[in-house]
C-alpha positions as CSV (number, residue, x, y, z in Angstrom):
1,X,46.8,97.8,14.9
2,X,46.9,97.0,18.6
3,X,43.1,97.0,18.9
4,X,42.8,94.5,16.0
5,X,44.9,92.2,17.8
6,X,43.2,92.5,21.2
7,X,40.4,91.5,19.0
8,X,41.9,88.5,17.6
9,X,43.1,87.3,21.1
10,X,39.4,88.3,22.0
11,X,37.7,86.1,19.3
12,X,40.3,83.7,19.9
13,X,39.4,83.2,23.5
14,X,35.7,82.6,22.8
15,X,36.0,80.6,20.0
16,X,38.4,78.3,20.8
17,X,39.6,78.2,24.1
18,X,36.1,78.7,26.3
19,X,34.2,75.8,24.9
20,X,37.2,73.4,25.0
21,X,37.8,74.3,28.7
22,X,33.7,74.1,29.3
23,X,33.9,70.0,27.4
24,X,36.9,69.4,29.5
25,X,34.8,70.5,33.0
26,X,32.0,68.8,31.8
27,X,33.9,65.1,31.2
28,X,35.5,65.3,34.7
29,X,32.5,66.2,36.3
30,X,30.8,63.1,34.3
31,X,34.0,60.4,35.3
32,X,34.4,61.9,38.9
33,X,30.3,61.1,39.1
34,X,30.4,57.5,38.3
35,X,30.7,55.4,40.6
36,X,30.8,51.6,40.8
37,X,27.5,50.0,39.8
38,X,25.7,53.3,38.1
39,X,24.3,52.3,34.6
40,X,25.8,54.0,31.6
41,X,24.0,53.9,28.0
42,X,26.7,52.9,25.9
43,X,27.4,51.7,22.4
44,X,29.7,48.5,22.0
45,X,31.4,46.9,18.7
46,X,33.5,44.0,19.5
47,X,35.3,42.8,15.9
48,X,38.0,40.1,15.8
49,X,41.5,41.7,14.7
50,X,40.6,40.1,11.5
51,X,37.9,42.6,11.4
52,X,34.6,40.3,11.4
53,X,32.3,42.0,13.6
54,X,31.0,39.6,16.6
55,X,28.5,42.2,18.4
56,X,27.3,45.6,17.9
57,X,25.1,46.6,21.1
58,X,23.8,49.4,22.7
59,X,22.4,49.3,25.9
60,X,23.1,50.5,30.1
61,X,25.6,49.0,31.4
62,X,26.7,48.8,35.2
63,X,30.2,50.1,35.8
64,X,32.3,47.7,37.6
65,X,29.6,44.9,36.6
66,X,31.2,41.1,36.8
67,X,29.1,40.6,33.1
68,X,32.0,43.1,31.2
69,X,35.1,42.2,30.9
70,X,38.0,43.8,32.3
71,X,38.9,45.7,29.6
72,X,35.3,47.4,29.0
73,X,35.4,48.2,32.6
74,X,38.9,49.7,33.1
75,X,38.0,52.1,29.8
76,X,34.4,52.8,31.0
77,X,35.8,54.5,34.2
78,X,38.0,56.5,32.0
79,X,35.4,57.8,29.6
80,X,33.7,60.9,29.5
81,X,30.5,61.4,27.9
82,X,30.0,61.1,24.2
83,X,33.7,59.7,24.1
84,X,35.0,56.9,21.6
85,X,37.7,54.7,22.2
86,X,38.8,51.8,20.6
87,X,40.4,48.8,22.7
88,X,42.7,46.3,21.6
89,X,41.9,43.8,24.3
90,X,43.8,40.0,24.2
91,X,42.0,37.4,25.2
92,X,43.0,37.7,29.0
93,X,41.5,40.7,29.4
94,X,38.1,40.1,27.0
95,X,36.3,37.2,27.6
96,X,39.4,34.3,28.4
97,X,39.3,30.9,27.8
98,X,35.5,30.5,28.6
99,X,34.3,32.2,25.7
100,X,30.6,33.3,25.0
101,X,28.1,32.1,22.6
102,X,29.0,34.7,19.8
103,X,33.4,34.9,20.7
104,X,35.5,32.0,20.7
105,X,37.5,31.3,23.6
106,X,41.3,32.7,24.1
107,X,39.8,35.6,21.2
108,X,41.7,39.0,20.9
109,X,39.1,41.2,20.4
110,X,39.2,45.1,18.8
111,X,36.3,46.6,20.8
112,X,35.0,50.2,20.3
113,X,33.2,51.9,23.5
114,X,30.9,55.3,22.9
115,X,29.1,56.0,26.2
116,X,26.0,58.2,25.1
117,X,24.3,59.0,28.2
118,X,24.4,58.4,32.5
């Protein structure tokens, strides 16, 4: 009975916790790596909280670049790689009163950030 539960703690070790603790290294290597104005590949959706999608884009993008706003920036530095995370950014914080030639000015935006590669 005993040895069947050393293996259970056994398989449970390698199954489940090893390759959560290997991911977890491997993000905080990735975030403590970046550093301001190294290019990450990244997939954006911006969508209005009405849900009308403005943009979809993937492309690099500089951390701590004056072209993304705030919010893409602050959420970037906190990503690992292969993350999602979806924003809720008000208009302060997105693109403001200026506006760009897809978003309205003083728009609250939902945006969804993957970053798929350094």
């Amino acid at each position: 009975m005993w040895v069947m539960l050393l293996l259970m703690i056994v398989i449970f070790y390698f199954f489940m916790i090893r390759p959560q603790s290997k991911k977890a290294k491997e993000e905080r290597i990735f975030r403590d790596g970046l550093q301001k104005g190294d290019k990450v590949l990244t997939h954006i959706q911006i969508c209005e909280l009405n849900g009308e999608l403005l943009a979809d884009i993937e492309d690099y993008f500089a951390i701590g670049s004056s072209d993304l706003p705030i919010a893409i920036n602050r959420s970037l530095r906190q990503m690992g790689l292969g993350e999602e995370m979806r924003i809720i950014a008000p208009w302060y914080t997105a693109y403001g009163a200026e506006g760009t030639s897809l978003i309205k000015p003083y728009s609250n935006l939902i945006i969804t950030l993957t970053t798929i590669e350094e």
